[in-house]
Each structure stands twice: as C-alpha cells, then as structure tokens.
N, C-alpha and C positions, 0 to 999 in steps of 0.2 A: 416305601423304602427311602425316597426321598426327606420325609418328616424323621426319619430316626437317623438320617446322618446330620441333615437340619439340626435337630438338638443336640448333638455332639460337637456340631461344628460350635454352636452359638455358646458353648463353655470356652471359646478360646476369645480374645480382641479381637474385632472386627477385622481390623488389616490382619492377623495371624490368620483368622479363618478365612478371609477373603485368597492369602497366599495358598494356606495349605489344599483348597478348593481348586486354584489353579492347578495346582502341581500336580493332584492325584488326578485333574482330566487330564494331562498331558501324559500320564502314566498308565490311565487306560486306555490313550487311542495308543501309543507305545506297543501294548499288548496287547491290541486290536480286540479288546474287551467292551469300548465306549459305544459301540450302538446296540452294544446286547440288549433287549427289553425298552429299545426305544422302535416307535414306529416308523414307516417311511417318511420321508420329509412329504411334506404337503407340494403337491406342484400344482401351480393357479397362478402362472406368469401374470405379472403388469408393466405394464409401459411409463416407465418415468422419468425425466431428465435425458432420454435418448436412448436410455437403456435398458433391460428387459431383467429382472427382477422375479425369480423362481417363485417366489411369495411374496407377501406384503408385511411379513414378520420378520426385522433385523434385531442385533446387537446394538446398543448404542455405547457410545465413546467411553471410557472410561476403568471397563471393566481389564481392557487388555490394552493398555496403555503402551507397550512395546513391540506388539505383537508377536511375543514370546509363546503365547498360549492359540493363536491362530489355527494353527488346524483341528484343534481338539474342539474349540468352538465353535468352527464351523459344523461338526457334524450332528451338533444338538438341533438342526433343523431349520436353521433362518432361514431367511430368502437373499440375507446380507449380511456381511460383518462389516462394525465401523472399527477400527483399533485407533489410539492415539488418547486425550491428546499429546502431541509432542509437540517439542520446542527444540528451536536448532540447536541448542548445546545442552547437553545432559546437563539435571539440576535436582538434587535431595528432594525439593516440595517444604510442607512445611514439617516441626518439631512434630513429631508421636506424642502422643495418641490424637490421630486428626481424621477416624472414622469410628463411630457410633451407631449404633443400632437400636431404634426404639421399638421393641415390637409390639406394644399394646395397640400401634397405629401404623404396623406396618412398615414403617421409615426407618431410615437413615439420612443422620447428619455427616457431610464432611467437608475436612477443608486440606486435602490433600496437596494444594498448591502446585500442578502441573506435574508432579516428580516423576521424573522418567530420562531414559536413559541417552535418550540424544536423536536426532531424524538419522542418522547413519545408522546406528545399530537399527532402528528400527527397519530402514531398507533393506540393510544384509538379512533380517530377518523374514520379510515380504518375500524376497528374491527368493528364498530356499520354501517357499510354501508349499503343500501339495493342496490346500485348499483349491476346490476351482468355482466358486460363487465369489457373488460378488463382493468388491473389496471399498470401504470408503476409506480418508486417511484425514484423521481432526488435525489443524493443525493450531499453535496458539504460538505467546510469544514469551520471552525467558524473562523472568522476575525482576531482573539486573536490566532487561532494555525499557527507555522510559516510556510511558505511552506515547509521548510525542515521535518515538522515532520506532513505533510497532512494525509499521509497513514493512521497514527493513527485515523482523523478524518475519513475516508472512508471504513476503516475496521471497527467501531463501527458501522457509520451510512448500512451498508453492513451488518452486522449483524442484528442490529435493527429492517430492514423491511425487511428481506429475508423469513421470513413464509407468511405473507400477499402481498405482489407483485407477480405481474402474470412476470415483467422484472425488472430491475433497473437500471438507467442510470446514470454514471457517472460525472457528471457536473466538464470542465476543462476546460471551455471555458468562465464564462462571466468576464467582463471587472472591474465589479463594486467591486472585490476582491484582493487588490492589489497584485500580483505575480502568480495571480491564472493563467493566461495563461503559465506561463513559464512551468506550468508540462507535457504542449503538446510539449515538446522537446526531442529530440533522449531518450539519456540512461534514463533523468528523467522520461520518462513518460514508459518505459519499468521496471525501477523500482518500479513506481507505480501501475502499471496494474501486473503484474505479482505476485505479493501476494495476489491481488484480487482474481485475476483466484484459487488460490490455495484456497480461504477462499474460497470460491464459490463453490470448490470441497469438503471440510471440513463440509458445509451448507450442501449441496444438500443430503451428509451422513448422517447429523442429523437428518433432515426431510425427507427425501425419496422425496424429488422432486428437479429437476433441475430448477433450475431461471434463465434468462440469464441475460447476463452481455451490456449494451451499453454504449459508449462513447459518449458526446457531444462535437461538436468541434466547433473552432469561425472562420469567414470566411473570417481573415483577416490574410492569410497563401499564399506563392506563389506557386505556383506547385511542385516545390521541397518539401518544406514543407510539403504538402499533402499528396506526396506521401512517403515519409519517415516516417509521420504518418500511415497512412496504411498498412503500409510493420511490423510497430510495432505491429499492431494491428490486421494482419494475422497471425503471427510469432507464439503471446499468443493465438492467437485463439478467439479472443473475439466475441461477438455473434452477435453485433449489431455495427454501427455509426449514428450520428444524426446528420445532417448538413444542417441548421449549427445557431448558436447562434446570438445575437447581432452584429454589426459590427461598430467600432470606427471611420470608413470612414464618413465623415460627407458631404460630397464634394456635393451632389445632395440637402442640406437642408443649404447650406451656405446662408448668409444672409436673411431667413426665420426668423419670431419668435422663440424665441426657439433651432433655427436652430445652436448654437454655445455652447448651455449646455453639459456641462462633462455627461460620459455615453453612455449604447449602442447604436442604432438607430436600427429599428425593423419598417417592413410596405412596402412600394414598391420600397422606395431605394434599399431595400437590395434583389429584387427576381433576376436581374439578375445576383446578385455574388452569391448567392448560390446557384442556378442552376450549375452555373459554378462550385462551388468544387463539387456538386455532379459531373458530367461529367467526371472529371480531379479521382476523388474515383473511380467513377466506374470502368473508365480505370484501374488503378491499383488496385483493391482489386482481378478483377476479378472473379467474384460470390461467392468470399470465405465466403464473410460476406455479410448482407443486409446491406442495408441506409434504415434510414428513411428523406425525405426531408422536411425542414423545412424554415423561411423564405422567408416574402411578397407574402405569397397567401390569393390575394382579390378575383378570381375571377375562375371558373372551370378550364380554360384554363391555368391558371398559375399552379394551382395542375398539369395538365396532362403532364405540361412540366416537373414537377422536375421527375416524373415516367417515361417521357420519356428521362433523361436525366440521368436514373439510378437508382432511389428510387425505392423502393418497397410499400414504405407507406410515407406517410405526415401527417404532424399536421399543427392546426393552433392557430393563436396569433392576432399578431392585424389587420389582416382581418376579426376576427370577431368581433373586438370591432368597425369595421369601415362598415360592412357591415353585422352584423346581424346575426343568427341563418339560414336562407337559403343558407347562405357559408354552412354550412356545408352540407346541404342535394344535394346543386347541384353539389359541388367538390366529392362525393360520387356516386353521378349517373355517372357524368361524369367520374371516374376512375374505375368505375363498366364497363361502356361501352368498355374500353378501354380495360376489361380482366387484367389478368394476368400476361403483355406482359413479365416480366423479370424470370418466373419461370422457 
C-alpha cells in the first residue's frame, strides 16, 4: 500500500510531496483512520539521558519542523518524536527547489535553510498536543544572527522550549546555514555549550525539572575531530550526542540526477559514515554520555548496527519517506530484540 502511494507521491517536488504527505496524516489521525493496518507500537522501554523511552525508534529533526504535524506522527510508532529545527524568529529558509530525491541510491539532497515558523508558534503548537511520548525540541540559530553572536540565538531558543520538552537538542551541524558548522570547533563550541549547561542549570531551578541537554553533530569530521569534539562535550557534561546530520560528501550520488545540487545528502550514502562516527564517539566518550544514531536507516539491520556500533537510540529520516511506516515498527522489534546491549 505504502509503495503505490510512494510512486504517486514521487510524481510531485520533493517539498510538494513532502507537504501533501503531512497533511493527509494529519487528515487521517483527524478521522481517526491513521492506525488502521498499522500494528501495536513496540514497547521495550530504555533508559537514556534520565528518561525512559517506550522504544529505541524515534523521528529525527526535520521532518516536522513546526510541530504542526506532531500527533499524527507520533502514532506511526516511535518511542520519540524530535520536531524543530527552529530558530527564534520565523525565517522562509532558502529559494525553491531546495529538496531532491535521488532514488537509485535512496537519498536525498537538501538545503532547506532552517525555514520555519518561529519558536512561539512552534510552542503554541507543543501546548495543544495530545501526543503523550516523548518529545525532543532542535533548536538552531536565525540566518541574519552572525555566528559570532549564536549563543544569543540558542539561549533564547533554550529558554523558549525548556518547560514543554522532555530533551533539547542543539543543532550545530547542518550545512544549509552558512558558518553553522564552524561552532563544532575546539574553544568555539566550548564557549557555546558551556552557558548552555549553565542556563540549563538556571531552567531546571525555575521549573523544578531537569531537561537534558543534546548536541547534533555532522559526519563530515576525521577522527581527530570527533574525538576533540567529545572530550568537549564530556568535560561540560552534556547529556546527550546525535550522530550524525546531513553529509556534504556527495561522492556515491555523483553524476546521478540531482546528484550535484548544493546541500546535505541524507539516505543510504550516508549509513556507512555515520555508523563510523558513532564507533570512532563511542570509543572516546566512553559511557560518559549516550549517542543517539542517526543517518541512512532503511532497513532493521542497519538500526541494529548504529546500536551495535555505540548508539543507544536511533531515529529516522529518509528511510521513512523511502520505505514507509513499517521501518519503524521493524527497526523497533528488531532493537527490542537486541535488549539493551549498551546499558
């Protein structure tokens, strides 16, 4: 069923069919039609960042940049929904056509540039949820603020959603925001995490609960890199890593359609490199902190490798625009099966 709306869908542009995909799940859970023919969600609790996680299959960032579409996604089965990312003041992103789909290799290109509606709508939005699993909230920073003065933008947006998230993850990795990678370097990215951690301690005061704190990073770092990032990110203590983002390596979709457009690549090019930084993290973080693995899982087996290659938890992205709502229920048995092996 899935495969014959699939190739209906893939006769429209990528963002059309990405939108009109939203809407008709919001229009089936609407008409309380949307778990017709799906199975029970998988329940195989883990323990991660302080919090207890129904499964080890989430959303990752991206797909529900407003959280406009939030409860309809929650009922395809994760154990977590990420929405975001957002930036404190609503911003267009970049000029159309800025998502591509290659499917000889499974991928997609984009370079969407942040575009979304602003952290207020997106709160008003959270507040009227009936979703009840768990919720992350990406935050990043607005194209107009300069890298020099980000913080600003991530201590608002850190403020903004720290009553309503169950975690928060810090987006410092995608590509489509020019300079946004440079803050995952040495003293920069210790200068920017490390007022977090302290507004985070400042938060947790106000409200009486602790939120954790995660980092998203991009997977186009060498070893060194990685681990220098890590060692930052043990140091502040931070709660969580997400590995890993988009990847600007285009080398597996060269001369494809599509295969040469500006922006990240996201789909099965990228499951063996980010396998790889998980592996290269786990090594050095040493159980200090979780991963969550992220990046080109189409299919169970490629979930069970980012966990066995370190992750704790995974999400998914364009393995499900590519293979459906049953990614998630089999990458969830499947890591269910598999226990707990990292606790």
């Amino acid at each position: 069923m899935y495969r014959l709306a699939r190739n209906l869908l893939f006769r429209l542009s990528g963002e059309a069919a990405h939108e009109l995909s939203l809407d008709m799940l919001n229009a089936a859970n609407r008409l309380h039609l949307l778990g017709i023919g799906l199975p029970e969600p998988v329940y195989a609790p883990v323990q991660v960042m302080g919090l207890t996680f129904p499964n080890a299959v989430g959303l990752a960032a991206g797909l529900d940049k407003n959280a406009d579409h939030l409860d309809s996604l929650g009922r395809l089965g994760f154990g977590f929904v990420e929405v975001g990312t957002v930036t404190p003041r609503p911003q267009p992103g970049n000029p159309k056509p800025r998502l591509f789909r290659i499917p000889e290799e499974g991928a997609i290109i984009n370079r969407m540039g942040f575009n979304n509606k602003g952290v207020d709508h997106l709160v008003q939005q959270v507040r009227k949820r009936h979703y009840e699993g768990l919720l992350g909230i990406n935050i990043g920073k607005n194209l107009t603020t300069p890298v020099a003065q980000a913080l600003d933008d991530y201590r608002t947006g850190l403020r903004a959603v720290y009553a309503d998230a169950d975690y928060v993850t810090v987006n410092i990795s995608s590509p489509n925001t020019p300079g946004l990678r440079s803050l995952q370097s040495g003293d920069t990215l210790r200068e920017l995490l490390a007022p977090l951690k302290a507004e985070q301690a400042a938060l947790a005061d106000q409200y009486g609960r602790y939120v954790p704190i995660a980092v998203k990073i991009a997977p186009d770092m060498d070893d060194d890199e990685i681990r220098a990032v890590a060692q930052t990110l043990r140091a502040l203590k931070i709660d969580g890593v997400i590995a890993t983002n988009t990847t600007l390596d285009k080398t597996q979709v060269t001369g494809l359609r599509h295969g040469d457009e500006q922006g990240g690549l996201s789909g099965r090019p990228l499951t063996d490199a980010s396998t790889e930084v998980i592996r290269v993290l786990a090594d050095a973080l040493e159980n200090d902190l979780p991963i969550i693995g992220v990046g080109g899982i189409h299919c169970a087996q490629d979930a069970a490798a980012k966990i066995q290659a370190g992750a704790r938890l995974v999400q998914l992205y364009t393995g499900l625009i590519y293979e459906g709502p049953q990614l998630v229920q089999s990458c969830a048995e499947a890591l269910a099966g598999l226990g707990d092996a990292n606790a």
